[in-house]
C-alpha positions as CSV (number, residue, x, y, z in Angstrom):
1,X,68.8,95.1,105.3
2,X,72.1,96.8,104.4
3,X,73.6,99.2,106.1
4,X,75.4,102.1,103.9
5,X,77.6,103.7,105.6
6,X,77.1,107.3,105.5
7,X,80.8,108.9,104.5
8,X,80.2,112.2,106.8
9,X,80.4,109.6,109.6
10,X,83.2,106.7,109.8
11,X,82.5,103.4,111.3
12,X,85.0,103.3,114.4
13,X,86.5,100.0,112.3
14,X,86.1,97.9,109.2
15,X,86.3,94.3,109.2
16,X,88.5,93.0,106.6
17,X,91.6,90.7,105.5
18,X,94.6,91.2,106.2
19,X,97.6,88.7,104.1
20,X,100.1,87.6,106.9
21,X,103.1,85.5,106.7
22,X,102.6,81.6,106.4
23,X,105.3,80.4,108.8
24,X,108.1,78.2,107.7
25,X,111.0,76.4,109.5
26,X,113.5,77.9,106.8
27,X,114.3,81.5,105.8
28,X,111.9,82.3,102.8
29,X,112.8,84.7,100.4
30,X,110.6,86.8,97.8
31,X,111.3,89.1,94.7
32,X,111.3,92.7,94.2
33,X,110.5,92.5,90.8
34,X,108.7,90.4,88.4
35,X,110.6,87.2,87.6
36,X,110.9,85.3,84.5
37,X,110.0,81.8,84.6
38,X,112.6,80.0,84.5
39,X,113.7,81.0,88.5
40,X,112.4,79.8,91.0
41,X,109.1,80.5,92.8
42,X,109.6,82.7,96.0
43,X,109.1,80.7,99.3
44,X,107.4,83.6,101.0
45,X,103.6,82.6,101.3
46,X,100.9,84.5,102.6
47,X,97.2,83.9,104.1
48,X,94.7,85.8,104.7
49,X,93.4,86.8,108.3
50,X,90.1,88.5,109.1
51,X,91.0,91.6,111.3
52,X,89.1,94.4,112.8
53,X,91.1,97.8,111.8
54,X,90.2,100.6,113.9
55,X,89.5,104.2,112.7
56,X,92.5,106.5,113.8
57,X,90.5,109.5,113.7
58,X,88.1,107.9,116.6
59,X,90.1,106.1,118.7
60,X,90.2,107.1,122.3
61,X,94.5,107.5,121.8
62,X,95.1,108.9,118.1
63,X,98.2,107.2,116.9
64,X,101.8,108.5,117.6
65,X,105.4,107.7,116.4
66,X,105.7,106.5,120.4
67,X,104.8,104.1,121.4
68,X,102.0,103.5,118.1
69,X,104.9,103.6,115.7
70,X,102.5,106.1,113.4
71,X,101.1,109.1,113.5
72,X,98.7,110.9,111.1
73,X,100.1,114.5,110.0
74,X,98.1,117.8,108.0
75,X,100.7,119.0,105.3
76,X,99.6,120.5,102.3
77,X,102.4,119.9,99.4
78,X,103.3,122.4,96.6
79,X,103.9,120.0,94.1
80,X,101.0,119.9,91.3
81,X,102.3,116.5,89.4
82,X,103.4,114.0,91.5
83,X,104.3,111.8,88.5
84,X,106.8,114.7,87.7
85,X,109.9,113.3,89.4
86,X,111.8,116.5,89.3
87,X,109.2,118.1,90.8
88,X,109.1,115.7,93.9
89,X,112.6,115.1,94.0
90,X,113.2,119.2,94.2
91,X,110.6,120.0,96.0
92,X,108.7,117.2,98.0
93,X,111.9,115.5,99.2
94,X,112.8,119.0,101.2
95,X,109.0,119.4,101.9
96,X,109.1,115.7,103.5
97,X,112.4,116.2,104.9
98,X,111.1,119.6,107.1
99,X,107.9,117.7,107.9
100,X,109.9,114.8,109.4
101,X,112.1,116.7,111.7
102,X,109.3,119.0,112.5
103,X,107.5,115.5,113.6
104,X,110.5,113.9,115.2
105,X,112.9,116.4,117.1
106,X,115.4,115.2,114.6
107,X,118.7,116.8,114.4
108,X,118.6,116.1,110.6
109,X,116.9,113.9,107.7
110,X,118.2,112.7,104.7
111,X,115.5,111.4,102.4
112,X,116.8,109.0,100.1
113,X,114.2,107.6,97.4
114,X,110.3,107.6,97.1
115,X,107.7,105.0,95.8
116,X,104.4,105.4,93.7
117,X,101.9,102.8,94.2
118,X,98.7,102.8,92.2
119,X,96.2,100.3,90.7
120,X,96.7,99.0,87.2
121,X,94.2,101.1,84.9
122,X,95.9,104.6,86.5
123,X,99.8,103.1,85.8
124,X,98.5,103.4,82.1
125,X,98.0,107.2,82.6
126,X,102.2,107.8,82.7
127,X,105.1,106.3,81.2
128,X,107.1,109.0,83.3
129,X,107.4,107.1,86.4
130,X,107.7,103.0,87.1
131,X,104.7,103.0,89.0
132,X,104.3,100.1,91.7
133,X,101.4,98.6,93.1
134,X,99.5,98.4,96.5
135,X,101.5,95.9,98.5
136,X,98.7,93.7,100.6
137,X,101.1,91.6,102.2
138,X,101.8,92.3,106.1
139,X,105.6,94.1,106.2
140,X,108.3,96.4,107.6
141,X,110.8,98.1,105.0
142,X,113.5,97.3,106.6
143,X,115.2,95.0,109.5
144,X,118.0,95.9,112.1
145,X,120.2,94.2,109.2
146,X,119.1,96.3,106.1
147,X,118.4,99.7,108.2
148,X,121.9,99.7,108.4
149,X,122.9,98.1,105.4
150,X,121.1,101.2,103.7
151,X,122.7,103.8,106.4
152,X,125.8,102.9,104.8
153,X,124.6,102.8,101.4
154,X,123.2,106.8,102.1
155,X,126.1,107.9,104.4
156,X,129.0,106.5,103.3
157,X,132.2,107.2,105.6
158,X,129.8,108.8,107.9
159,X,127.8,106.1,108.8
160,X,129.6,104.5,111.3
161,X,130.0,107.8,113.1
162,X,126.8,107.9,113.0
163,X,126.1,104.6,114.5
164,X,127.0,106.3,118.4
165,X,124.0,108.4,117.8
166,X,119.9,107.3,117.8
167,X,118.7,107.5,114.3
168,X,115.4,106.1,112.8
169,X,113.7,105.4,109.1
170,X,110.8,106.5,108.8
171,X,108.5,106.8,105.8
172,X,106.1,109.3,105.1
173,X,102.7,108.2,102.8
174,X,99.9,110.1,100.9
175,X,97.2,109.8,98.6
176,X,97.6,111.6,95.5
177,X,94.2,111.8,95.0
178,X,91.1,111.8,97.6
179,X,89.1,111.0,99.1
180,X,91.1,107.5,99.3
181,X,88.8,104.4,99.3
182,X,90.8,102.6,97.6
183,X,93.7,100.0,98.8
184,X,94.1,102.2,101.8
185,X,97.1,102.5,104.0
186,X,96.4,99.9,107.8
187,X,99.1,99.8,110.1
188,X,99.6,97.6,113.3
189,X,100.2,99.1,116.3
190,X,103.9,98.8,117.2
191,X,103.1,98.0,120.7
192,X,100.5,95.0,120.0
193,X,103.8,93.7,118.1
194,X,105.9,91.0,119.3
195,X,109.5,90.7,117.4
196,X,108.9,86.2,117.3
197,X,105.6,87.2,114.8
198,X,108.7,89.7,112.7
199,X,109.8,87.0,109.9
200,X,113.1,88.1,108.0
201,X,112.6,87.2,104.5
202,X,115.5,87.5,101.8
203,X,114.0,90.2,98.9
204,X,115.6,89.5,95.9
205,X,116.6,92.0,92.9
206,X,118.6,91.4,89.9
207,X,121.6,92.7,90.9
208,X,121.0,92.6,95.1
209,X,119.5,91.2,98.0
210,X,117.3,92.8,100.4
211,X,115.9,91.9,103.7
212,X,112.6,93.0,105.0
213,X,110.2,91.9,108.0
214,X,106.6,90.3,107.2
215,X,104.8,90.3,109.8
216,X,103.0,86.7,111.2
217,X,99.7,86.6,112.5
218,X,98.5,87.3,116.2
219,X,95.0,87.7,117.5
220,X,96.6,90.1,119.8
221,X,98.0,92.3,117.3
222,X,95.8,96.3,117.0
223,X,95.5,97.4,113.5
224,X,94.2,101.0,112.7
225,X,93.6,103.1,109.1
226,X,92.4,106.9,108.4
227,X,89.0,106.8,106.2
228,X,89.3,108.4,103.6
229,X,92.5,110.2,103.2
230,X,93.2,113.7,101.4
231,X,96.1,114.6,99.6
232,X,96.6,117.3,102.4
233,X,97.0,114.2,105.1
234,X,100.1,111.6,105.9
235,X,101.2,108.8,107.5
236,X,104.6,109.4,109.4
237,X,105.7,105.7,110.2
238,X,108.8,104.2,112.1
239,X,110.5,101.0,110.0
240,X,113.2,101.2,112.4
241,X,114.6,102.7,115.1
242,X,117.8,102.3,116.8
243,X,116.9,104.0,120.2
244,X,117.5,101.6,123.1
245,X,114.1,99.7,124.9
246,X,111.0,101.8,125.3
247,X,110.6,103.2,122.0
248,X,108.2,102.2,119.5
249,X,110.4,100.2,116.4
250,X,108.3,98.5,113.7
251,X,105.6,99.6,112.6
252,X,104.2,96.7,110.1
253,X,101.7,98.1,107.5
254,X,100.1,97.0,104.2
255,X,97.5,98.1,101.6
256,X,93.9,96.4,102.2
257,X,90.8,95.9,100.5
258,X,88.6,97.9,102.4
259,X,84.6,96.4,102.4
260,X,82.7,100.1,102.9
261,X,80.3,99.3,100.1
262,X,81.0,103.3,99.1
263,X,79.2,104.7,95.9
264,X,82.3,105.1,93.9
265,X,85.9,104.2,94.6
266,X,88.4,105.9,92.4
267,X,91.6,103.6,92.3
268,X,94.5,104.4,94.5
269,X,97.4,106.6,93.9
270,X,99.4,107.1,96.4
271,X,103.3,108.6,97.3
272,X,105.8,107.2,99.9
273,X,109.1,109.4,101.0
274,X,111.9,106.9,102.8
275,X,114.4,109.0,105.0
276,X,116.4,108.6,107.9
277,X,115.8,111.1,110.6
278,X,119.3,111.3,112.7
279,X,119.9,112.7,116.2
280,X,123.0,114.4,117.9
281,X,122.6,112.0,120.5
């Protein structure tokens, strides 16, 4: 027999796959964009793991930015199109950007872009925005290496002023639409992390190179997930942070094919704000 899950009540986890890191001896590299044919195929390759990925909402410890590297937030946005970019550009950013220091005692937050991820037959709704996908592949945003590389890029002069100072990047992610079923949002637990499973891979652009961790597979590693989001719930999650030991750093995460065999599963849209969230000391 088949058991439905009943939606008023979450299974404490899912069983599911999760696409790690195959490890190499040599530094792979990938592409942030679509290549053409004629370059070469990234080196970065990825298999699938079968994981159990808990249910935030029911675990005996909800998730925090310390020492979970995540933590689930209420905020209820003002913005009405989130494929408007002027909209979430004059509004969300300084929405996000109070949220975030609200969530992390920051002195200040500079966001400084944003990323919409949905599924292909929603993309075909808007020619507004260039829409991404989900990304299924184990990762952190950035590295020690590009978290600064990008602190320069934001501050300027200023950043190695601010370099004396603890500062983190954090990203903060939504649904656009719920409930989210999905390509949901699972995030290992920073603390179940080890940095020898944190791969630097090269990320290749047209005009620049990127660096970004995935993540290689442990049977140690905790994952976790909210069930079915609303667009009134967010992930806050640390990419980086430049606090000394003690603090949660990298909080690897990735999209995921969630087997809840639910009675109808709209396709995902979803929004992701990248700031830095600086301290006075």
């Amino acid at each position: 027999m088949t058991n439905v899950v009943d939606a008023e009540e979450p299974a404490d986890a899912v069983h599911a796959q999760i696409e790690f890191l195959r490890p190499t001896e040599d530094r792979a590299y990938s592409y942030g964009y679509e290549p053409a044919a004629h370059e070469p195929r990234p080196t970065a390759v990825f298999e699938p793991h079968p994981v159990a990925i808990h249910n935030a909402r029911t675990m005996p410890m909800r998730p925090s930015l310390d020492p979970h590297g995540a933590s689930l937030i209420q905020h209820r946005s003002s913005v009405r199109d989130f494929y408007d970019e002027a909209q979430v550009v004059d509004v969300y950013y300084a929405e996000a950007a109070a949220l975030i220091k609200l969530a992390t005692g920051a002195d200040r937050v500079l966001v400084f872009d944003h990323n919409i991820r949905c599924r292909d037959s929603i993309a075909a709704r808007s020619n507004r925005y260039a829409l991404g996908r989900p990304v299924l592949h184990a990762h952190t945003d950035f590295t020690e290496v590009s978290a600064l590389r990008r602190l320069h890029d934001v501050l300027a002069s200023e950043a190695t002023t601010r370099l004396h100072h603890r500062f983190l990047q954090v990203n903060l992610w939504r649904p656009i639409s719920g409930p989210l079923r999905d390509a949901p949002l699972a995030i290992c637990d920073a603390s179940s992390i080890t940095h020898r499973q944190l791969a630097p891979v090269d990320l290749l652009y047209p005009e620049r190179r990127g660096e970004i961790y995935y993540l290689t597979f442990d049977s140690a590693q905790r994952w976790f997930y909210a069930p079915e989001m609303q667009p009134d719930e967010a992930w806050l999650l640390k990419n980086y942070d430049s606090a000394a030991a003690g603090k949660a750093c990298f909080a690897a995460h990735c999209a995921f094919n969630d087997p809840t065999p639910w009675p109808h599963v709209p396709p995902r849209q979803s929004i992701e704000i990248r700031a830095f969230a600086l301290f006075a000391a």
